[in-house]
C-alpha positions as CSV (number, residue, x, y, z in Angstrom):
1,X,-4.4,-8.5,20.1
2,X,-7.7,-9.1,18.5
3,X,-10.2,-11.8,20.1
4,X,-11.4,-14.4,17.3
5,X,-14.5,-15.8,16.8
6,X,-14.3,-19.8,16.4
7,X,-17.6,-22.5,16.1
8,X,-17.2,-25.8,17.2
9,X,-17.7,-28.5,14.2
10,X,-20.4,-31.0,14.8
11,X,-18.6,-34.4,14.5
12,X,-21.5,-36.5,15.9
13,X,-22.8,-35.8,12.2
14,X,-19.8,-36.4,10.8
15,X,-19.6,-39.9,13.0
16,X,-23.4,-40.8,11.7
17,X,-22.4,-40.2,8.2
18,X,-19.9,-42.6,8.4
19,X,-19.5,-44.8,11.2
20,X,-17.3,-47.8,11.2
21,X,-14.5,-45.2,10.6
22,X,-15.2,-43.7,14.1
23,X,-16.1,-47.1,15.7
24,X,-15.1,-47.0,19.1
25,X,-13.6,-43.8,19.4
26,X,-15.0,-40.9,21.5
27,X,-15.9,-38.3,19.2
28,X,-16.0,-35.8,22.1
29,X,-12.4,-36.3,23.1
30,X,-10.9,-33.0,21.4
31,X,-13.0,-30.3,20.9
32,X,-12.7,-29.3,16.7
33,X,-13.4,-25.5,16.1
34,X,-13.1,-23.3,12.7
35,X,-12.0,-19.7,12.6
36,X,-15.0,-17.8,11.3
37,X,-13.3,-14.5,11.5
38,X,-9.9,-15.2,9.6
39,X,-10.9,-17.2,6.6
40,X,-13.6,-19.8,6.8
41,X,-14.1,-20.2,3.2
42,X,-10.8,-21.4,2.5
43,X,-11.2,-24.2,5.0
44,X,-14.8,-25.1,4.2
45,X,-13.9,-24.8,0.3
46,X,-11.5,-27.7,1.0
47,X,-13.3,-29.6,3.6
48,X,-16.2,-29.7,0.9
49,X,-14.8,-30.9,-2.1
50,X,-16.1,-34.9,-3.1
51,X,-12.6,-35.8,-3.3
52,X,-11.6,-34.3,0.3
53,X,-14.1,-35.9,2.3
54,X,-12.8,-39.2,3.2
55,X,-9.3,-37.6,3.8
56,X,-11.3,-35.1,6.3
57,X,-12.3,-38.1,8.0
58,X,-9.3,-40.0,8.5
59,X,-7.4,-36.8,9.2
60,X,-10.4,-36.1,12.1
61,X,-9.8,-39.5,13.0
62,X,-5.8,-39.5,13.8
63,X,-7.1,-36.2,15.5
64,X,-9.4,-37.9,18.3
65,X,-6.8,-40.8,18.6
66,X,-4.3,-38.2,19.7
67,X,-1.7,-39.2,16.9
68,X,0.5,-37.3,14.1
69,X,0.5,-38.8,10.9
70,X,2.7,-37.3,8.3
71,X,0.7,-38.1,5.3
72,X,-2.6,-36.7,7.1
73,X,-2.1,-34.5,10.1
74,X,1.7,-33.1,10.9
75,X,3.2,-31.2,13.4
76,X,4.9,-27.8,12.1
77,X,5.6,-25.8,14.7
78,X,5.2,-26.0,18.8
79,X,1.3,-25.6,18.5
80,X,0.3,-25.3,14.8
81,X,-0.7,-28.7,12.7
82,X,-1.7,-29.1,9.2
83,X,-4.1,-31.3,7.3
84,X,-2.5,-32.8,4.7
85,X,-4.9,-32.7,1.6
86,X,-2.4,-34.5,-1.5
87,X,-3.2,-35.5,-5.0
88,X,-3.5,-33.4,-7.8
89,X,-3.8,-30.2,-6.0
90,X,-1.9,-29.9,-2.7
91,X,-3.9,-28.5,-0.3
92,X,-3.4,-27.7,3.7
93,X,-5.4,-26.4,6.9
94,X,-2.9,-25.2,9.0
95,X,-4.3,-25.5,12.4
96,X,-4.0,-24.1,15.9
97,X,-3.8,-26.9,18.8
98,X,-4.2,-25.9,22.7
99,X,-5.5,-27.7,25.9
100,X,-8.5,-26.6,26.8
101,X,-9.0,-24.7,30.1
102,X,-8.6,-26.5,33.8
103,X,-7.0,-29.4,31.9
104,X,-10.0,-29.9,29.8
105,X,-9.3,-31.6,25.8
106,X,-7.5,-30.6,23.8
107,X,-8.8,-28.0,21.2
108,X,-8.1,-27.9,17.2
109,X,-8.8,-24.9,15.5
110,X,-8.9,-24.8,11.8
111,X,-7.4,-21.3,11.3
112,X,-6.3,-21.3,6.9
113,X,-6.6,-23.2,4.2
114,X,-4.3,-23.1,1.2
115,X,-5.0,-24.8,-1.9
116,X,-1.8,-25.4,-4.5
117,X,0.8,-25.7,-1.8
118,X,3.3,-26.1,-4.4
119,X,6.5,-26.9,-2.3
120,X,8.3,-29.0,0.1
121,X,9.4,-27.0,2.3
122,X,7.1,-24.5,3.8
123,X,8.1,-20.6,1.9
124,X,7.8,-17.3,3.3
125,X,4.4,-16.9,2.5
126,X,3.3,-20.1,4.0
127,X,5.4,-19.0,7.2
128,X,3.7,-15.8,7.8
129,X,-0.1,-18.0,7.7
130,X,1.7,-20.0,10.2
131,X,2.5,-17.0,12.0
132,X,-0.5,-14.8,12.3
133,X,-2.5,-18.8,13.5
134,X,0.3,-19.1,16.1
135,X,-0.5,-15.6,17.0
136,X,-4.3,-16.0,17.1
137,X,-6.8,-15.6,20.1
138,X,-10.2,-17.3,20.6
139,X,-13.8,-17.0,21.5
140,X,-15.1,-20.0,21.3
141,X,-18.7,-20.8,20.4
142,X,-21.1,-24.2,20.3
143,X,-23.3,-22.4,18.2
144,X,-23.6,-18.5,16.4
């Protein structure tokens, strides 16, 4: 199995761009990483657009207050999530969740983005992303 490479993302900047929707939260409750080995573009490309950025927030949000939501962050499998990106294009990053080591918090890892999920129900495609994240291995990094 091959060892991954995954950077934390800086939420204190993401809490200074906006904070009354992290108001008494404690951004350093769950430790948020992204894949940089697998595909980071198709995260960051989703994460970036105008129209995704107050979703990312909210979804970050439900995150660091320890809750599902299905509109925003779900469950899939035992340890893989997805942010839920809807509108006109229907876009998910399926993520890996674990505790960290010696009990430590809990750690997200967005693994894959995928832009046009055009069904319901998640199709053979979309199960073997789910897969190869639930499959994954880390090295995790503050900084590269």
């Amino acid at each position: 199995m091959q060892l991954k490479n995954a950077l934390r993302h800086n939420l204190e900047k993401l809490a200074r761009e906006s904070p009354k929707d992290f108001e008494g939260i404690d951004i350093n409750c769950v430790k948020i990483y992204l894949d940089v080995d697998t595909d980071p573009d198709s995260v960051l490309k989703i994460i970036r657009k105008r129209k995704n950025r107050n979703k990312f927030r909210l979804i970050i949000r439900t995150i660091l207050q320890g809750r599902y939501d299905d509109a925003l962050y779900k469950k899939e499998r035992n340890n893989i999530a997805a942010m839920k990106f809807s509108g006109l294009i229907n876009s998910r990053i399926y993520c890996l969740e674990m505790a960290g080591d010696n009990g430590e918090k809990k750690i997200v890892i967005m693994c894959r983005g995928i832009e046009h999920k055009s069904s319901q129900k998640n199709d053979k495609k979309i199960n073997a992303i789910i897969d190869s994240v639930e499959n994954s291995t880390y090295i995790f990094h503050e900084t590269l």
